[in-house]
N, C-alpha and C positions, 0 to 999 in steps of 0.2 A: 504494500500500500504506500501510494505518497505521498506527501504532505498536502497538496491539493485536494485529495480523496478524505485522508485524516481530518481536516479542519471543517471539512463538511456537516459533521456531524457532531450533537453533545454527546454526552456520558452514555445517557439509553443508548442514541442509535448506533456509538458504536457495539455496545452488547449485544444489539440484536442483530447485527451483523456479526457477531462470533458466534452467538446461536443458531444464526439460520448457515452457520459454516461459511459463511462468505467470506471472511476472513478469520485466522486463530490470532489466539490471545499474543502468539509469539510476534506474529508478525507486527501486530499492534504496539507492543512494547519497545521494536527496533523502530518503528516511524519514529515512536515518541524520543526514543534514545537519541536516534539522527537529527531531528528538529533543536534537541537538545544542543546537541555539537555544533550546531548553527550557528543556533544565536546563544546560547548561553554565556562564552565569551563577552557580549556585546551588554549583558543586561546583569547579570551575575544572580542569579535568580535558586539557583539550586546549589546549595554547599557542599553537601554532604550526596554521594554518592552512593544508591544500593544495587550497584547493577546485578551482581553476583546472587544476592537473594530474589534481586525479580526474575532475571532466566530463568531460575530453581522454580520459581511459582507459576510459570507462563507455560513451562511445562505439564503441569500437575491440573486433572477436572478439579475444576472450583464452579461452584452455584451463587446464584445472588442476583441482584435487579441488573449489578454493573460487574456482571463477573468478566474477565479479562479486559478491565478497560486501565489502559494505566495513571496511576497516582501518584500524585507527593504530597506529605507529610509537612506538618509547620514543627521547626527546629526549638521547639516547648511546648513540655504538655503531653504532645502527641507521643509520646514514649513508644518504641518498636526494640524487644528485649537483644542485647548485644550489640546494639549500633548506640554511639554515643549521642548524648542530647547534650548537647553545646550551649543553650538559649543565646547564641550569639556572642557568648565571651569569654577569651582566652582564662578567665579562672576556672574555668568547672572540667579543664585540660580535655582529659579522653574519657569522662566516666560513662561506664555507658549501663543502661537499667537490667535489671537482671529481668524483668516481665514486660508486657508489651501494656501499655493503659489500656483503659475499656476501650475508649474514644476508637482507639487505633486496634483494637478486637472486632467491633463493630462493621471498621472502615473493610477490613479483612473478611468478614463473614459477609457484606454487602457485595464481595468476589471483585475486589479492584486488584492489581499489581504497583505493587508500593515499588520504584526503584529510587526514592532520593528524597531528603527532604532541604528545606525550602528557608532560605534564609531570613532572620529576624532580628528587630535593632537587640543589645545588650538587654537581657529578661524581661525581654519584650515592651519597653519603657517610653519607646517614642511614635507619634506617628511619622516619621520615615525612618528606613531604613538602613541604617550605614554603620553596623558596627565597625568594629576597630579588627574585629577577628578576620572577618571575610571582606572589609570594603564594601565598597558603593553599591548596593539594587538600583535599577532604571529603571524608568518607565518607557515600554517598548512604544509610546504613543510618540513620544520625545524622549530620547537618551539623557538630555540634559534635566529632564524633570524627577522628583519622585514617584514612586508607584505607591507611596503610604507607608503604611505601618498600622500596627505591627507586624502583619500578616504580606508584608511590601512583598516577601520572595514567591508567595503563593499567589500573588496577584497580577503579576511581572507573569510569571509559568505559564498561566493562564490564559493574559492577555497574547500573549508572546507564540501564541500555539503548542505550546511544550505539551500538557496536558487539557482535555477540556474540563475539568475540576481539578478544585485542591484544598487539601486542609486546612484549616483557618479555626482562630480564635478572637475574642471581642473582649478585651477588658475596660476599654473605654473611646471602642471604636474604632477597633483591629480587625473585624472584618469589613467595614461600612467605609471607612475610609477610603481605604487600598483598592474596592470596588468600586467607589466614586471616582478616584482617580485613573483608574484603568477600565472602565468604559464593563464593566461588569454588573452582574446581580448579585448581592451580598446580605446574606438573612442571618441576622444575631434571634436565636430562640431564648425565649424567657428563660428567666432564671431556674435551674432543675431540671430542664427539660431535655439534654444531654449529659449524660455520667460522666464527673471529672474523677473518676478511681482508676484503679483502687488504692495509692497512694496516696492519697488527697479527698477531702470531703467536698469543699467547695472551694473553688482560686478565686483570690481577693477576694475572701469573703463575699463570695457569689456576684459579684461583679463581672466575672470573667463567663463566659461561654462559646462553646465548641460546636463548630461547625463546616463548612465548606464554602468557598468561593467558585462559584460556575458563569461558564456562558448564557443557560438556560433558565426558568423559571422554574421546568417539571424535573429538572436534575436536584436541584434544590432542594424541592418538594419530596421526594424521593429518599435522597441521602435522609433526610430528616426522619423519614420514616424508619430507616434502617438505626439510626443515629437513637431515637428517642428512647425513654422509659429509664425508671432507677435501675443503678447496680446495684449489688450486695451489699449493704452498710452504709447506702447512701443517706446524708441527711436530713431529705424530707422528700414523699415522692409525688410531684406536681401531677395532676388529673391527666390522667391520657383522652386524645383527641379521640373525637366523637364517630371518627372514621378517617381512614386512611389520610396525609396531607394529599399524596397524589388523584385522591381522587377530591378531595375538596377545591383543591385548586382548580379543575373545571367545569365546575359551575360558579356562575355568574354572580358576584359580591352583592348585588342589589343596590338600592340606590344609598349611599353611606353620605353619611355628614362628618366634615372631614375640614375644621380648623388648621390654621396655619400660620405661620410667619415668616418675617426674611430679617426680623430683627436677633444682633446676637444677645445671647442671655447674659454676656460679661460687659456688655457694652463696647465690644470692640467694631470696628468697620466690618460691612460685611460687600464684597467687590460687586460692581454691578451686574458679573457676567451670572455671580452666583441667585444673586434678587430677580434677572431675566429666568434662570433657570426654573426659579420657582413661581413665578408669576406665568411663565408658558405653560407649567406645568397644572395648575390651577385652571387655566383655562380649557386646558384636554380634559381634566377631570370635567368641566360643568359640561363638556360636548359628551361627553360618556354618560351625563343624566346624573352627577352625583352634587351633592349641597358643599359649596366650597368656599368659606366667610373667614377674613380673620380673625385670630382669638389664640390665645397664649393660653397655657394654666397659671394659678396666682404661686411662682415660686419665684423666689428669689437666684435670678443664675450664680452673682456672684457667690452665694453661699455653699450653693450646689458645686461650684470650682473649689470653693476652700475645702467642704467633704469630702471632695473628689481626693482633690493633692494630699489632706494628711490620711487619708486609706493609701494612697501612693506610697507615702511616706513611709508609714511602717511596714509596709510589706515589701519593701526595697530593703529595710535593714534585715527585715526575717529574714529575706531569700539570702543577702547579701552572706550572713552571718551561716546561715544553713551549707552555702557552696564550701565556705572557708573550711568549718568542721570537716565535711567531706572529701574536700580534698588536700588541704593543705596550703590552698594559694595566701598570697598574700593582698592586704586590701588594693597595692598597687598595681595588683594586672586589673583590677576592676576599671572600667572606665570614668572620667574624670567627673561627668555629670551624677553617675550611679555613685557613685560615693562621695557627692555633695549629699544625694536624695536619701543614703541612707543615717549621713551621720543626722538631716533637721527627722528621720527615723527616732533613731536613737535618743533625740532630746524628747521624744513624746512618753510622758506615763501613760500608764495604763489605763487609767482616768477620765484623760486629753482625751487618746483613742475611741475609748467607749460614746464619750462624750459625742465624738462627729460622727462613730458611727451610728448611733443613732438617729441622726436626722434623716439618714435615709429613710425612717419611716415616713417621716412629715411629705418629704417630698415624694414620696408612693401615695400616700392620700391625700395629698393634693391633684397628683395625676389621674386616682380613681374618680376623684370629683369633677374632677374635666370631664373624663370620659363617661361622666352622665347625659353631657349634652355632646360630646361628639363621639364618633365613632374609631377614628383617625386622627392625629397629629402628624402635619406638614413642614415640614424645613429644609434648609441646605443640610446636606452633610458636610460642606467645606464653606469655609468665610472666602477662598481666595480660589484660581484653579492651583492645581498640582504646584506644587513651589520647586526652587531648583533645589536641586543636588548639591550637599555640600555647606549649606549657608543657616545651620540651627543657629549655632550657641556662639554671639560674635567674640572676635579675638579677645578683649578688652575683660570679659564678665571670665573666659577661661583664665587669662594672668589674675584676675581677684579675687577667684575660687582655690587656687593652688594653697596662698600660706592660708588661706581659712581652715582648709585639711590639714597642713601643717600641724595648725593649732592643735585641732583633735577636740575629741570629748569632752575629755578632763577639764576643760576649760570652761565649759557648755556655750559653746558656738554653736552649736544646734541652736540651743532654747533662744539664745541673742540673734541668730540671723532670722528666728519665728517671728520675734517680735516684733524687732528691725523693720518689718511691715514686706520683707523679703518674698514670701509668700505670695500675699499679694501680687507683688511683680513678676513672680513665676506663672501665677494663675493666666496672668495677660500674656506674659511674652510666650507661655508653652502650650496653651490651648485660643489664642489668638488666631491661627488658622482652622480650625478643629473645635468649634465651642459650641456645638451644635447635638454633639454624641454621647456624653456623659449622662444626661437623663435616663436614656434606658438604661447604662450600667445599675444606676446606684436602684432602681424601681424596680428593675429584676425585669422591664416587660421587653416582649420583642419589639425588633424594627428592620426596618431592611433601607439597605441603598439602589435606588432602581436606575438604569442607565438612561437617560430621555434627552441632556443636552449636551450639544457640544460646543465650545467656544468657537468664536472667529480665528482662533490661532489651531483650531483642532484638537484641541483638548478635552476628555470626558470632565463630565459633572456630574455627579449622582443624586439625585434628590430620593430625603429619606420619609419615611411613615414611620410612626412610632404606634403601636396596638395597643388594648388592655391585654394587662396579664394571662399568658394564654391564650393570647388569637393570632397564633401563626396561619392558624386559617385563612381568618379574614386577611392578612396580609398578602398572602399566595395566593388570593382568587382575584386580588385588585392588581398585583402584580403579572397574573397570568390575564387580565383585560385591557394592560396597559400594555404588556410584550404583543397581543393581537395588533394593539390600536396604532403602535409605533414599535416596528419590530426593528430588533439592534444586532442580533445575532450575529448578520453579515457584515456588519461596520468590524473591521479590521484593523489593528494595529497593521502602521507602514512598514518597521520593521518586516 
């Protein structure tokens, strides 16, 4: 098969073309392998290499909705037993897990061919992607652009034709991002509704969730089904759907009421190409028959940013503190931002902690009381298009971060840069592109990024939905009326 042949098709159609023997899994896995040696060079998208266990699997009958379609893996999280998980940073060296996570059980019993996984910024902390271990991810739409984050390598893959899915996860808008930016469909499911074990109860305290990045709406829809329900010891096990996603997805969402904005919730600028994206998109929606008015929920964003960062916060010092025991490194292979983030960690008690996480409740019942009078929630998933490569953290803030670390603990530089009103400044300067995607984390509900505009420079934009708790339904039937109504499938990265 060629590549011409291969990109024709999502995740289903290439399975059912291994079913119906038109082509085998082997062959399918060498297009992918080739496509790979293309462009991957060009984009840096795939790190970690499994060629040697996908042959082994491409040979062997395997079942499932996507049996021999091939796959990659995001580089945390998605654990695959004997290959190392990196999360992008030279401290965590070569460990590699003795068991494979559910996630990645799942992904395997759905009958895909894992050959590689998929590069991600340092534990997974920024939306783009450039750790220090493996270098720059691209965006195959523009080289010079990012693909997002955290999930930037699995969305590059994607875009790029390597695979037509790929693994992903969403801590604060690691899938929705990356899929906004590379011209994808990207579905974060509520909180619980994918197993992060069996190592793990809940990441970022349920903030985080596992899922797939695709070209398709019914791939999506699909994996989710294969994806869904608790593991063994899981911490709480959310209502399973009322019938299959894939079949809900084709029928017809009805007529929904469906609030919106283009204003950001921190007060930062939001670029016009993004306000067009969402204003065009509103419009499609009233031509589809549905109610589309603005209207906000009553939360405060900047508060929402502050809960956001000190959940960052300490789970950067956790993870930070957990690699070290493990492996021995030191805090200096850590990168320079992640070991700012861990030490204002470190300045947090227990207290503090508990303190902000608790508001996530406020701001979930806030959002339940929206969703009395709408159905949906409207916005960009980006303030700005895709940003370049290269240009986070300016020279200037990295020279007056170094003797801060110097300092250390002991001194409490943490507690003094908290108060210092530092925070704040991070709130604006780190989710200043991205301030759009942190409500679903902390509410637990889904959202997805749908592909609908492109810039006059060529660049995707995604505009997101945000659902009640539990209606990845409703999401995939509006998102499967909107892929009819404006279909994107065939829009192509240049590369």
């Amino acid at each position: 098969m060629n590549f011409s042949e291969y990109v024709q098709h999502d995740a289903l159609g290439l399975a059912a073309l291994v079913q119906r023997r038109e082509v085998s899994a082997a062959e399918l896995l060498e297009a992918a392998l080739q496509r790979c040696a293309e462009v991957n060079p060009k984009i840096n998208a795939l790190t970690i290499p499994m060629t040697a266990q996908a042959r082994a699997r491409s040979s062997e009958s395997v079942s499932g909705p996507f049996a021999g379609v091939p796959f990659l893996i995001k580089d945390i999280g998605q654990h695959y037993a004997g290959v190392p998980t990196t999360q992008g940073s030279r401290a965590t060296r070569e460990h590699a897990p003795a068991e494979h996570a559910e996630v990645t059980r799942r992904f395997l019993a759905a009958g895909v061919t894992i050959f590689g996984k998929t590069s991600t910024p340092e534990l997974a902390l920024k939306g783009v992607t450039e750790p220090a271990r493996f270098g720059i991810c691209r965006n195959p739409w523009n080289l010079d652009r990012t693909p997002g984050g955290s999930s930037g390598g699995a969305a590059a893959a994607v875009a790029a034709g390597i695979v037509p899915m790929a693994g992903a996860s969403d801590g604060g808008g690691s899938i929705r991002i990356p899929a906004a930016c590379c011209g994808l469909f990207g579905l974060r499911p509520s909180r619980g509704r994918v197993p992060a074990g069996p190592t793990q109860g809940e990441i970022w305290d349920g903030a985080s969730s596992e899922h797939v990045l695709t070209r398709s709406v019914r791939d999506s829809a699909a994996m989710l089904d294969a994806l869904q329900g608790a593991d063994v010891g899981a911490p709480f096990v959310i209502a399973p759907p009322h019938e299959p996603y894939r079949d809900a997805m084709q029928r017809a969402p009805g007529r929904l009421r469906i609030g919106y904005t283009t204003r950001s919730p921190i007060g930062t600028p939001v670029d016009a190409e993004c306000v067009a994206a969402i204003e065009d998109t509103a419009r499609l929606l009233r031509d589809l028959g549905h109610s589309v008015d603005a209207a906000e929920p009553q939360i405060d964003g900047m508060q929402l940013a502050r809960a956001y960062l000190h959940m960052y916060f300490g789970q950067t010092a956790a993870t930070l503190a957990q690699i070290r025991a493990q492996t021995g490194a030191s805090a200096s292979e850590f990168e320079l931002e992640t070991r700012v983030l861990a030490l204002l960690g470190d300045s947090l008690s227990a207290g503090e902690y508990v303190a902000w996480r608790g508001q996530w409740n406020d701001f979930a019942r806030a959002l339940g009381r929206y969703f009395q009078s709408w159905d949906l929630y409207l916005t960009p998933v980006l303030a700005t298009p895709p940003i370049a490569v290269g240009g986070q953290l300016p020279a200037w803030q990295r020279l007056a971060l170094k003797p801060l670390l110097a300092m250390g603990a002991s001194l409490g530089v943490g507690a003094l840069l908290r108060r210092s009103g530092l925070v704040e400044e991070m709130a604006v300067d780190s989710l200043r592109h991205v301030p759009f995607t942190q409500l679903s984390n902390l509410t637990g509900t889904p959202s997805m990024s749908v592909p609908l505009h492109w810039t006059q420079d060529g660049l995707p934009l995604g505009t997101q939905f945000i659902a009640p708790f539990g209606r990845e339904d409703r999401l995939l039937q509006l998102a499967a009326q909107l892929e009819q109504a404006r279909p994107w499938f065939d829009k192509r990265a240049p590369l």
